[in-house]
C-alpha positions as CSV (number, residue, x, y, z in Angstrom):
1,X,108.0,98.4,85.8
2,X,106.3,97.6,88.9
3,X,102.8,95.9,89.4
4,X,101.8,98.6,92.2
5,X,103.1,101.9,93.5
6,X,105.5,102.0,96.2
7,X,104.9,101.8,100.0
8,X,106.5,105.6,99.9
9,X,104.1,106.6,97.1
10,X,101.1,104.9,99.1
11,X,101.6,106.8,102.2
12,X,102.3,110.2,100.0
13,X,99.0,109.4,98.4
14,X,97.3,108.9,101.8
15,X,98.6,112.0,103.4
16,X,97.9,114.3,100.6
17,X,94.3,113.1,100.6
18,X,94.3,113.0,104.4
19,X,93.4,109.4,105.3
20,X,90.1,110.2,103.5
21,X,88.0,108.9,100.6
22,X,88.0,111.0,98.2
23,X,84.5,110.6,97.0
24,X,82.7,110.1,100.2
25,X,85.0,111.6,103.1
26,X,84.8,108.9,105.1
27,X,88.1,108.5,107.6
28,X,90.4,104.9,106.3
29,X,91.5,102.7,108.9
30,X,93.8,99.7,107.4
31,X,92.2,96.5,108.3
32,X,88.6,98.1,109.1
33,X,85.5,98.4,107.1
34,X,85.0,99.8,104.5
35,X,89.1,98.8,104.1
36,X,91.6,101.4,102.1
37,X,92.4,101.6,98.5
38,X,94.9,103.4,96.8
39,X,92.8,103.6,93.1
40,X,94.6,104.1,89.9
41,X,92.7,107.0,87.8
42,X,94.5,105.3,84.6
43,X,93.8,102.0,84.9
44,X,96.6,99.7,85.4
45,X,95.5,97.1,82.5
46,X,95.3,100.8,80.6
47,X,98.3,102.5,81.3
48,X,101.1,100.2,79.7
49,X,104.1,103.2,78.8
50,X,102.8,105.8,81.2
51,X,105.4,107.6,83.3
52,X,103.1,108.2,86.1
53,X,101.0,105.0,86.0
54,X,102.1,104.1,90.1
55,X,102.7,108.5,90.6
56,X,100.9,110.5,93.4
57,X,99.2,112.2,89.9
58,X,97.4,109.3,89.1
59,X,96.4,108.0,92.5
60,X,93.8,108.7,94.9
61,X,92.5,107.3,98.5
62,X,89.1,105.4,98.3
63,X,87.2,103.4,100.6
64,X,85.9,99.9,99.8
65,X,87.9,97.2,97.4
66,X,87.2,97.1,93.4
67,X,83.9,96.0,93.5
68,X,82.7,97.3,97.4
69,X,82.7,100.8,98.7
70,X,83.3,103.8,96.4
71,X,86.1,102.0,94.5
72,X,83.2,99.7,93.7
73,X,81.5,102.3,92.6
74,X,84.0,103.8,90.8
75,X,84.3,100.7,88.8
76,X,80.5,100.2,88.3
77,X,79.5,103.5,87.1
78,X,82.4,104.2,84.7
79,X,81.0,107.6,82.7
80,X,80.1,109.4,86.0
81,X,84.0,108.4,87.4
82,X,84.9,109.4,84.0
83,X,83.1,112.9,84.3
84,X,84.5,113.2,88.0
85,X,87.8,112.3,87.0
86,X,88.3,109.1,89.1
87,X,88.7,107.0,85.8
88,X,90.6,108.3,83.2
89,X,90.2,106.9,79.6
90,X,93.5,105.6,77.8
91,X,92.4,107.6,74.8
92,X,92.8,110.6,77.1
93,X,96.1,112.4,75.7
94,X,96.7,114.0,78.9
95,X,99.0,112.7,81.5
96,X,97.2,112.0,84.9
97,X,98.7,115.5,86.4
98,X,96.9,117.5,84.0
99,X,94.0,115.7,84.4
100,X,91.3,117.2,87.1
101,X,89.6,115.2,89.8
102,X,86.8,116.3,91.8
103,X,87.1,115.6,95.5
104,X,84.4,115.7,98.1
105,X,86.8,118.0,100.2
106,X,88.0,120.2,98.1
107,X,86.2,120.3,95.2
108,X,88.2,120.1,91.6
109,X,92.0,119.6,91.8
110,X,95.1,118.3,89.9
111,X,97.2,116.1,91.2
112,X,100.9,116.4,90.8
113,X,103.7,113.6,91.4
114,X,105.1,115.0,94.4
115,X,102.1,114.6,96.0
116,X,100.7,118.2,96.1
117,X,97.4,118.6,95.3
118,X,96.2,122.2,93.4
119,X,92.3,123.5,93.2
120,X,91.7,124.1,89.6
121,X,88.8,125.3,87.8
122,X,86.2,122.4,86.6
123,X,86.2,121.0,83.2
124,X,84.3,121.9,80.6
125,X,80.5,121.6,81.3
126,X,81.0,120.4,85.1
127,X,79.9,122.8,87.8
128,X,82.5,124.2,90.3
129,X,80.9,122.1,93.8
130,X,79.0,119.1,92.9
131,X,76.8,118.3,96.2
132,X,76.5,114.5,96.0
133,X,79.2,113.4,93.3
134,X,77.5,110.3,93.1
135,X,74.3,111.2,91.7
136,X,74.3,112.6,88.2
């Protein structure tokens, strides 16, 4: 299995979230501050035997690099991503598509593997907009 997902899945991911963090909206530019991440929800260290480990489902667009922007944040405040559904715990019996994210945009979605994204309601005990998904 590969390391990372493929340059076809990357610019999939990128579309579908339309060249946008996910978190804070701003616009990615490769090779410009705050730089362009593709983030794994399922980590990959985490996701050893998952089908969709390097799928569209389990990826999203994020500014920043692991530890900068809102992928550094992401990775620093670990129960809030959890909650939002930028982190999802290996524990979690659910494959990354049924598993909702909350995105700035468009407020709670699943991702699928094609590269579709679907609103969805929120999960238990999560409001359905969440102003500033960062604070909380």
């Amino acid at each position: 299995m590969s390391r990372q997902p493929s340059s076809e899945t990357r610019a999939l991911v990128l579309g579908r979230d339309e060249h946008r963090c996910q978190l804070c909206e701003t616009y990615l530019r490769p090779g410009q501050w705050p730089g362009v991440s593709i983030h794994h929800r399922l980590l990959r260290s985490q996701g050893a035997g998952c089908a969709e480990l390097h799928e569209a489902s389990n990826l999203v667009s994020l500014c920043g690099t692991g530890t900068t922007g809102c992928h550094g944040w992401v990775h620093s405040h670990i129960e809030r991503a959890k909650a939002l559904g930028y982190l999802i715990p290996a524990t979690d019996p659910r494959p990354p598509h049924e598993a909702p994210v909350y995105t700035s945009r468009h407020g709670w979605q699943l991702l699928d593997t094609d590269g579709q994204a679907t609103p969805c309601p929120p999960p238990d005990r999560q409001p359905r907009r969440i102003p500033d998904p960062k604070e909380g």
